[in-house]
N, CA, C and O atoms as a GROMACS GRO file, in nm:
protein
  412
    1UNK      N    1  -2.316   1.464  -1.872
    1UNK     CA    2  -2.227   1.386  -1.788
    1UNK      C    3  -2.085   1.396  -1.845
    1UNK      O    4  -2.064   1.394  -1.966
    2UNK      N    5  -1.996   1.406  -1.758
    2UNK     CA    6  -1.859   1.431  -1.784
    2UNK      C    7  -1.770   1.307  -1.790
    2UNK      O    8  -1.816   1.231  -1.704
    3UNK      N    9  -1.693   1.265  -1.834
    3UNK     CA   10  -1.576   1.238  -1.822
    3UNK      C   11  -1.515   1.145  -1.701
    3UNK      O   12  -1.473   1.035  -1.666
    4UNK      N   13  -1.534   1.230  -1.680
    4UNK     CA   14  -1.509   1.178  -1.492
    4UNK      C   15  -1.646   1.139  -1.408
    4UNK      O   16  -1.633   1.048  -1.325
    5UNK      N   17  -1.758   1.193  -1.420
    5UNK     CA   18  -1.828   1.167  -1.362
    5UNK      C   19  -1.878   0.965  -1.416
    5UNK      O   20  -1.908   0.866  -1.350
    6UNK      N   21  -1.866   0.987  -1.541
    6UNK     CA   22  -1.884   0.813  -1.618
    6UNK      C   23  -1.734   0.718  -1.546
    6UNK      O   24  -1.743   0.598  -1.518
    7UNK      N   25  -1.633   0.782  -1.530
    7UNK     CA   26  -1.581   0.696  -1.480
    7UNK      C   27  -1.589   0.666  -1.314
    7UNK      O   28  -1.577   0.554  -1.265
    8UNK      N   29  -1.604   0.753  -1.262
    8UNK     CA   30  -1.659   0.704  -1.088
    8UNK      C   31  -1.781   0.610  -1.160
    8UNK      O   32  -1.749   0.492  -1.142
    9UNK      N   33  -1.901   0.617  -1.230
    9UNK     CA   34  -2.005   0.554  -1.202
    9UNK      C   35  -1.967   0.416  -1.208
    9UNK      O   36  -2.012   0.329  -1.132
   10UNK      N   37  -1.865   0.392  -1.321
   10UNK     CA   38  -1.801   0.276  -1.349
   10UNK      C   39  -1.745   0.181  -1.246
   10UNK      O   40  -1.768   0.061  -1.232
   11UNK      N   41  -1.674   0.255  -1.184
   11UNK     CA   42  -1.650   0.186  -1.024
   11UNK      C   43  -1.775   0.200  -0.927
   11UNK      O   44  -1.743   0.228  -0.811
   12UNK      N   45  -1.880   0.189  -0.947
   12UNK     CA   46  -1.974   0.193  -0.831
   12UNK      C   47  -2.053   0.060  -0.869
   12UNK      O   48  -2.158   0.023  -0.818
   13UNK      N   49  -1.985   0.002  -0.963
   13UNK     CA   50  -2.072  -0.141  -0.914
   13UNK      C   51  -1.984  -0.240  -0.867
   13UNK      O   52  -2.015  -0.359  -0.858
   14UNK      N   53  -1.838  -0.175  -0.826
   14UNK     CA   54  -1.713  -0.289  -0.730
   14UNK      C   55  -1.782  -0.243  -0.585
   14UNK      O   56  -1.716  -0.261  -0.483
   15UNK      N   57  -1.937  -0.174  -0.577
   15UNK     CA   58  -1.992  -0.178  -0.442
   15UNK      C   59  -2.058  -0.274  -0.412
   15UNK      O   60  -2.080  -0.324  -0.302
   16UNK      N   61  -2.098  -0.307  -0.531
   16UNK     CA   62  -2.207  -0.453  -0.542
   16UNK      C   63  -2.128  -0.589  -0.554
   16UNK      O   64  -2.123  -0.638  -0.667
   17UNK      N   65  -2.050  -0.673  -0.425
   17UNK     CA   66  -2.032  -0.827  -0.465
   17UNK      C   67  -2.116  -0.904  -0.448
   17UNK      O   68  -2.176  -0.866  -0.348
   18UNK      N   69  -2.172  -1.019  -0.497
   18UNK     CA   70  -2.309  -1.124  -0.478
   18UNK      C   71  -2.402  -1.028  -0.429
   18UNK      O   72  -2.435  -1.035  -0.311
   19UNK      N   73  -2.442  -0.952  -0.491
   19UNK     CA   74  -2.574  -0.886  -0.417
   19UNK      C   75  -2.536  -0.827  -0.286
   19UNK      O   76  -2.638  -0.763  -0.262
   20UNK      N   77  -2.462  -0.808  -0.191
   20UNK     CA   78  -2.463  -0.742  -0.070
   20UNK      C   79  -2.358  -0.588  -0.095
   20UNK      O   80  -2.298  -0.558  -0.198
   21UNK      N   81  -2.360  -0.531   0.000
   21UNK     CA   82  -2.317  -0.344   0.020
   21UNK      C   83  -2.170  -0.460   0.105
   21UNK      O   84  -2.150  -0.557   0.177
   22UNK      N   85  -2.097  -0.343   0.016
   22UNK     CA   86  -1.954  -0.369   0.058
   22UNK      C   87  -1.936  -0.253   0.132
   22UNK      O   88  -1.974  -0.146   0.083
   23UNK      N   89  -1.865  -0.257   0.281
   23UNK     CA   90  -1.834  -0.123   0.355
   23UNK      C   91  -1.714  -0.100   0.275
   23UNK      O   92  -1.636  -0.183   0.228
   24UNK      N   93  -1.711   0.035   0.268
   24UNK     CA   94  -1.555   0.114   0.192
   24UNK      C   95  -1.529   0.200   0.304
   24UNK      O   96  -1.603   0.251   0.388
   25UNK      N   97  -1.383   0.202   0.279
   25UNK     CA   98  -1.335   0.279   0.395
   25UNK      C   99  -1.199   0.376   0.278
   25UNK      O  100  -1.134   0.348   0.177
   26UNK      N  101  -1.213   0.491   0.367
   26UNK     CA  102  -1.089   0.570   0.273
   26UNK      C  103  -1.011   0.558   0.389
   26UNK      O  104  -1.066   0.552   0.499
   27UNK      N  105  -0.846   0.551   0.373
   27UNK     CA  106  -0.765   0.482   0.418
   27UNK      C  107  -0.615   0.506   0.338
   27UNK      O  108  -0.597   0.520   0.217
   28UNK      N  109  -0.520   0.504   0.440
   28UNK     CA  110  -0.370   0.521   0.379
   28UNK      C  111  -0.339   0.368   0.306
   28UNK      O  112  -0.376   0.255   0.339
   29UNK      N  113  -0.268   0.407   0.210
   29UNK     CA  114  -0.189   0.252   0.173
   29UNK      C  115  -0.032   0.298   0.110
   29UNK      O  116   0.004   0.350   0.004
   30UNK      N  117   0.026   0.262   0.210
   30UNK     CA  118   0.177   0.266   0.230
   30UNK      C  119   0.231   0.228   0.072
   30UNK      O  120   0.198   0.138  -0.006
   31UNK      N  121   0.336   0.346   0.063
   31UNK     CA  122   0.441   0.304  -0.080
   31UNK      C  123   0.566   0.394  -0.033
   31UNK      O  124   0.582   0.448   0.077
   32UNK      N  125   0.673   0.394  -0.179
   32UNK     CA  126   0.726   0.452  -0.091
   32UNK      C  127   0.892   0.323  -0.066
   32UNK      O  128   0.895   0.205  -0.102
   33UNK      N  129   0.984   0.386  -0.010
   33UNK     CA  130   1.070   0.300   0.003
   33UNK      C  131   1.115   0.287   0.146
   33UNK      O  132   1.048   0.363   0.215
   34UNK      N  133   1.175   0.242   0.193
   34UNK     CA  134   1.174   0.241   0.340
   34UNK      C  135   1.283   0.380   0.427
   34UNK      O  136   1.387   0.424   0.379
   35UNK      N  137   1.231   0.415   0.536
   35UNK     CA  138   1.240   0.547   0.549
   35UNK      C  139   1.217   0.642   0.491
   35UNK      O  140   1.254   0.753   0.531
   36UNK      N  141   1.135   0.620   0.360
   36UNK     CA  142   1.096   0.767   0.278
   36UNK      C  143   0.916   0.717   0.248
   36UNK      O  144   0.879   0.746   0.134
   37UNK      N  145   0.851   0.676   0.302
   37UNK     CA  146   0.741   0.668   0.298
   37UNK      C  147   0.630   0.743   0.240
   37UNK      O  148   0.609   0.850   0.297
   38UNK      N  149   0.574   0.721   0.167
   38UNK     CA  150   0.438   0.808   0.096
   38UNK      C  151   0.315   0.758   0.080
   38UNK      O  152   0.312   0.671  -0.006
   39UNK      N  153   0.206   0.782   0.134
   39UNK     CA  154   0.068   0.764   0.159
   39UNK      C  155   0.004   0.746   0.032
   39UNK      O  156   0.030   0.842  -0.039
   40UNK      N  157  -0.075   0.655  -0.030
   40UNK     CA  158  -0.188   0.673  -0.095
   40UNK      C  159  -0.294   0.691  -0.004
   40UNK      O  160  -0.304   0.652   0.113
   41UNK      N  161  -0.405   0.785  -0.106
   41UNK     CA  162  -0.518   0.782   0.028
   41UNK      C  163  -0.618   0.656  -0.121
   41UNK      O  164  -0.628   0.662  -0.243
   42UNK      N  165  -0.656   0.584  -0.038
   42UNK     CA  166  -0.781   0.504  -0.151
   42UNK      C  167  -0.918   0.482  -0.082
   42UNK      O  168  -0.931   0.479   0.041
   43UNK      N  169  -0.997   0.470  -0.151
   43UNK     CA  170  -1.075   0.396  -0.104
   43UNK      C  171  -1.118   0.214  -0.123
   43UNK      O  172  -1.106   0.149  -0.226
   44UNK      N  173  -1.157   0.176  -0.023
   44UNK     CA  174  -1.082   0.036  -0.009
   44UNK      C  175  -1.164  -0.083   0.072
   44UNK      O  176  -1.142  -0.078   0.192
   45UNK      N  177  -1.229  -0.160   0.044
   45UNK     CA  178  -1.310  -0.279   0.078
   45UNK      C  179  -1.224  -0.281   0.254
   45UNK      O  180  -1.102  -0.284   0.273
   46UNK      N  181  -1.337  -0.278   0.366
   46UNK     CA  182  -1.254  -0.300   0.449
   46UNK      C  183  -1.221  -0.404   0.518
   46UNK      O  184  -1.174  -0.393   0.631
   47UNK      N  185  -1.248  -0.555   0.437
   47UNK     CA  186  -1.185  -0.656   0.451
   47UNK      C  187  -1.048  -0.674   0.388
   47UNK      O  188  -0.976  -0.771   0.409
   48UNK      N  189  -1.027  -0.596   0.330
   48UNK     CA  190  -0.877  -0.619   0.230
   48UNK      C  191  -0.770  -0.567   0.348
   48UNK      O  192  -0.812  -0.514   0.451
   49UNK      N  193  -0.668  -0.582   0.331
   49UNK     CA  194  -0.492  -0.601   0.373
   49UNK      C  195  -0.488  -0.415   0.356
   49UNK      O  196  -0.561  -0.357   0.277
   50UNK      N  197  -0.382  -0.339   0.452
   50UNK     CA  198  -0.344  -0.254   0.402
   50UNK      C  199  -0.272  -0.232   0.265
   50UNK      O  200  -0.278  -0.134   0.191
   51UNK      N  201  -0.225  -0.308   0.256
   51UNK     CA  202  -0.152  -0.303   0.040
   51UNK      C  203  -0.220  -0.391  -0.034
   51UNK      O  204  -0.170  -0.427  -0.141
   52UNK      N  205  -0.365  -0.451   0.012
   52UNK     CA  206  -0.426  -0.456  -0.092
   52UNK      C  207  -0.546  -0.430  -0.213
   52UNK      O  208  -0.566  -0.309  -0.218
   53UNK      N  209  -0.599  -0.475  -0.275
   53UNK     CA  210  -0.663  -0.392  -0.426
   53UNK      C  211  -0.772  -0.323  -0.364
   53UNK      O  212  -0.855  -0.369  -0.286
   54UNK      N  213  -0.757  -0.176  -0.424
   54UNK     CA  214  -0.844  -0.087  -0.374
   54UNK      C  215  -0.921  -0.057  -0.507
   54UNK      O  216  -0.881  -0.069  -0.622
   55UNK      N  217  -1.065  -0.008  -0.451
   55UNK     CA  218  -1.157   0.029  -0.522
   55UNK      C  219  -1.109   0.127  -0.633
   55UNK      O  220  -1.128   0.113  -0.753
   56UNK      N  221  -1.040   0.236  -0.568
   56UNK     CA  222  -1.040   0.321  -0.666
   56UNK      C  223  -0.907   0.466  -0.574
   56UNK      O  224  -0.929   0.503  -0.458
   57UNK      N  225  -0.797   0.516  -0.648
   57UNK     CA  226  -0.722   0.597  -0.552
   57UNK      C  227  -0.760   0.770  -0.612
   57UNK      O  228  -0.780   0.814  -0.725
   58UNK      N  229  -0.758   0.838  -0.469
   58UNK     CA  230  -0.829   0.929  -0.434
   58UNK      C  231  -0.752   1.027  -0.390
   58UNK      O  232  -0.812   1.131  -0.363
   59UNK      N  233  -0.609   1.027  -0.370
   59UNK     CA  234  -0.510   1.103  -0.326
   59UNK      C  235  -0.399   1.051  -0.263
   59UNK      O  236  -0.372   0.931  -0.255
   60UNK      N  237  -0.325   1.153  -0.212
   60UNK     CA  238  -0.138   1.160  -0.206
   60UNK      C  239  -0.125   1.204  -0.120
   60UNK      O  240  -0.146   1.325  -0.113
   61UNK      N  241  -0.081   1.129  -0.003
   61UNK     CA  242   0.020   1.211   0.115
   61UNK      C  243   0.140   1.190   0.152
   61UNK      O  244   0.192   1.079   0.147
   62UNK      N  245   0.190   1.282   0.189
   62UNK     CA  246   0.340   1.284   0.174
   62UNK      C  247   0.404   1.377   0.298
   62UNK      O  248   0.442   1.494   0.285
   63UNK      N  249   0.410   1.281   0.445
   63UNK     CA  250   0.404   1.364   0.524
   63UNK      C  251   0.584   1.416   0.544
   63UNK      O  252   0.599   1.522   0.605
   64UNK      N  253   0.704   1.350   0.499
   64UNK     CA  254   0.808   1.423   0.518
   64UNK      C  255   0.801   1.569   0.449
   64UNK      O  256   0.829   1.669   0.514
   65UNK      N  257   0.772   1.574   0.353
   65UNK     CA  258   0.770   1.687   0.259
   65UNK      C  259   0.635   1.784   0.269
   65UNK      O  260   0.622   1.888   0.204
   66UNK      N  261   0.479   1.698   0.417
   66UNK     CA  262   0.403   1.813   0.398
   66UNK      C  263   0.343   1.807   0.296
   66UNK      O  264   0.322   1.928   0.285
   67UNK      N  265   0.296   1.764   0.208
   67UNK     CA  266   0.236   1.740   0.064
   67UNK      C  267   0.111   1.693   0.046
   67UNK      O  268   0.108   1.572   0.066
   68UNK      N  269   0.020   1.733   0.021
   68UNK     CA  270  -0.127   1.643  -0.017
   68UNK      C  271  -0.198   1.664  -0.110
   68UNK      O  272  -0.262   1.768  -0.120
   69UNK      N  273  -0.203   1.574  -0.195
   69UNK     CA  274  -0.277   1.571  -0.354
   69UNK      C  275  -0.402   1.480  -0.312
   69UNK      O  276  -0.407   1.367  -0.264
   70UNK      N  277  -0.548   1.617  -0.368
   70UNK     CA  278  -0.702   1.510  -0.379
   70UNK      C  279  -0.792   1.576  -0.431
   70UNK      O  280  -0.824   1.694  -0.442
   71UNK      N  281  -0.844   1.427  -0.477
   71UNK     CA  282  -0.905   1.444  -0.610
   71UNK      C  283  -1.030   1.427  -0.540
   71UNK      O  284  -1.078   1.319  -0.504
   72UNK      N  285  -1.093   1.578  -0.520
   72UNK     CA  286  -1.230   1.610  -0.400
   72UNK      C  287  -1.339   1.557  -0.462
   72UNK      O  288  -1.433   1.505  -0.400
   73UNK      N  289  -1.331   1.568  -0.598
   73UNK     CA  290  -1.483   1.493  -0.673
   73UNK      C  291  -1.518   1.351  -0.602
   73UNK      O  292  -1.616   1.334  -0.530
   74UNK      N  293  -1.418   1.249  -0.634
   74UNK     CA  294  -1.409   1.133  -0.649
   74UNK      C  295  -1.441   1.137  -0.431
   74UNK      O  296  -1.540   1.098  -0.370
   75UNK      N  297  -1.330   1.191  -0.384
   75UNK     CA  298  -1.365   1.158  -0.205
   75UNK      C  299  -1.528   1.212  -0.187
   75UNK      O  300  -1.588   1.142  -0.107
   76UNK      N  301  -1.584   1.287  -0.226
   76UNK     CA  302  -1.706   1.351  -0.194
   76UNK      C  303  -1.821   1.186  -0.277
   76UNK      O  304  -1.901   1.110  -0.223
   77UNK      N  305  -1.782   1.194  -0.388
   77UNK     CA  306  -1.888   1.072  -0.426
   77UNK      C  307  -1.847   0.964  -0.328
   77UNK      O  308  -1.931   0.892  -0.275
   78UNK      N  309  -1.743   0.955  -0.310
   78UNK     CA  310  -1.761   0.782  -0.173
   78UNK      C  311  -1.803   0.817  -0.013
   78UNK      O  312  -1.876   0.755   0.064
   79UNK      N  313  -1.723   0.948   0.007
   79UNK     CA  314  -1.836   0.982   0.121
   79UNK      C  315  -2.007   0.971   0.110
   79UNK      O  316  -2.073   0.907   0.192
   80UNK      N  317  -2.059   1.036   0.008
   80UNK     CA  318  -2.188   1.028  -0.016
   80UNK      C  319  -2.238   0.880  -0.011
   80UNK      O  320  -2.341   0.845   0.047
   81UNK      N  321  -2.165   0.811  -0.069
   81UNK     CA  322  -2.220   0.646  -0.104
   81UNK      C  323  -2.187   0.568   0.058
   81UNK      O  324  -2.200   0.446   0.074
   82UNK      N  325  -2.150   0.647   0.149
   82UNK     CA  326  -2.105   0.583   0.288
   82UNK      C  327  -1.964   0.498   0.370
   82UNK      O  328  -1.940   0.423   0.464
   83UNK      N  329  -1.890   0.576   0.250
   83UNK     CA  330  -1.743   0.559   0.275
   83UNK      C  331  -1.696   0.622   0.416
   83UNK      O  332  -1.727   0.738   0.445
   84UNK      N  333  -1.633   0.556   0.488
   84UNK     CA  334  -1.615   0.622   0.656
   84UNK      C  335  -1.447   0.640   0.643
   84UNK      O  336  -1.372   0.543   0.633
   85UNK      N  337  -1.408   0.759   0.646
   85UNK     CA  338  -1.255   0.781   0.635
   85UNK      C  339  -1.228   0.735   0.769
   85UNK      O  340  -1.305   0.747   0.864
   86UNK      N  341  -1.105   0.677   0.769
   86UNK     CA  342  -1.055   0.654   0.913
   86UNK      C  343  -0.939   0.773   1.014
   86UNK      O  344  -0.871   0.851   0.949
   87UNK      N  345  -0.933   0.774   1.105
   87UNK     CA  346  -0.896   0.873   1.170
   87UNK      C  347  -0.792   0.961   1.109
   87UNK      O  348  -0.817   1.080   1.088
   88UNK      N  349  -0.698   0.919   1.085
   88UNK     CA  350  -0.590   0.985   0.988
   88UNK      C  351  -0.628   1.060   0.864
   88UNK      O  352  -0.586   1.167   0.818
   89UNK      N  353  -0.720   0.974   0.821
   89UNK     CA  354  -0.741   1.043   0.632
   89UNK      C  355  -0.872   1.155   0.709
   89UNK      O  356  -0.878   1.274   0.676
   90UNK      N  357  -0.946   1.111   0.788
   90UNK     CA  358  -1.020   1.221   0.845
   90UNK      C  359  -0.965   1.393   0.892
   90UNK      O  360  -0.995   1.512   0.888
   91UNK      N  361  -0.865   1.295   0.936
   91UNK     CA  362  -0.764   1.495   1.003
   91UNK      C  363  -0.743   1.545   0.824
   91UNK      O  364  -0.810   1.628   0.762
   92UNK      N  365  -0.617   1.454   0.769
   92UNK     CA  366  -0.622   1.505   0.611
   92UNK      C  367  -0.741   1.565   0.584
   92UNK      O  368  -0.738   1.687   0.604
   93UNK      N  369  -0.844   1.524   0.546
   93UNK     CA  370  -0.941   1.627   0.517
   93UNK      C  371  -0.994   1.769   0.571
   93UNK      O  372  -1.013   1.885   0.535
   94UNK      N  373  -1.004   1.689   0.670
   94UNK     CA  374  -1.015   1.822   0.752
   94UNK      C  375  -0.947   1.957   0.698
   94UNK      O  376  -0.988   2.060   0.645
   95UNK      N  377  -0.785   1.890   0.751
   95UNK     CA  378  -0.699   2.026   0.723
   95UNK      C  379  -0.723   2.046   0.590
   95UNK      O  380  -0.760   2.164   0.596
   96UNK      N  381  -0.729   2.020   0.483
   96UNK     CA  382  -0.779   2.060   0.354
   96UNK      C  383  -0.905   2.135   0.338
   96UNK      O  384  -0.904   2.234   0.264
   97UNK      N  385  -1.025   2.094   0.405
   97UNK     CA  386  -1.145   2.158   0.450
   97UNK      C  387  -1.253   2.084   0.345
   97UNK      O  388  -1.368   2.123   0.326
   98UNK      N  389  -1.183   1.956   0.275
   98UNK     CA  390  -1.256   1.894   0.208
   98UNK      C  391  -1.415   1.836   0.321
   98UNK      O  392  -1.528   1.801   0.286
   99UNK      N  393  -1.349   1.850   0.466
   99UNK     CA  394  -1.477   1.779   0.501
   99UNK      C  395  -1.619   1.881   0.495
   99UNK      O  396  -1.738   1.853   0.476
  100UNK      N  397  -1.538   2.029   0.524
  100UNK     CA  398  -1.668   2.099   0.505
  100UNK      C  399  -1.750   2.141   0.389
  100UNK      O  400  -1.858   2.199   0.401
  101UNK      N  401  -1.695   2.109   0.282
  101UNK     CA  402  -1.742   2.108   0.151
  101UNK      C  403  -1.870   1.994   0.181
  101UNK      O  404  -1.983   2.041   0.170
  102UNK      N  405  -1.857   1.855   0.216
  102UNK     CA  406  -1.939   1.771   0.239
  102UNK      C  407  -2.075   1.812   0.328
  102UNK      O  408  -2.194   1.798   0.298
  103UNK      N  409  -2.014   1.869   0.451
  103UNK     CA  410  -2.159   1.939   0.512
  103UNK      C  411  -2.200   2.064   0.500
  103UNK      O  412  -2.308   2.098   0.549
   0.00000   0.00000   0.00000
């Protein structure tokens, strides 16, 4: 076991609150200053606020500049665990081709 793989496992029990399955959703969360905007992609309890505490961050978008940083290990383990990207972070993948790695 790697490195990385001990630290995702580490965050897989912020799946477990009081005993019940928390839905996670991967999802933008706005930063960034105004008119220059930059995407986190996280994954993220989907009762929480768009800016607030996410499970764990998973990548970078940066659509003035065209830019996307991801960290495919970490999106592939929350897909697997039943993380549902939402429409936006879905195209992101896509165009990356991270989704077909998954199927």
């Amino acid at each position: 076991m790697t490195i990385h793989d001990s630290l995702i496992e580490s965050i897989a029990h912020r799946f477990q609150i009081r005993g019940m399955n928390v839905m996670v959703k991967l999802r933008l969360k706005r930063c960034g200053r105004k008119q220059r905007a930059i995407y986190q992609i996280v994954a993220i309890d989907v009762r929480s606020r768009r800016e607030g505490r996410d499970l764990r961050k998973v990548g970078l978008y940066d659509p003035i500049n065209n830019q996307t940083y991801l960290n495919v290990p970490a999106i592939l383990y929350f897909i697997e665990k039943g993380a549902q990207p939402t429409e936006t972070v879905y195209d992101i993948l896509k165009k990356a081709e991270v989704i077909n790695l998954f199927n």
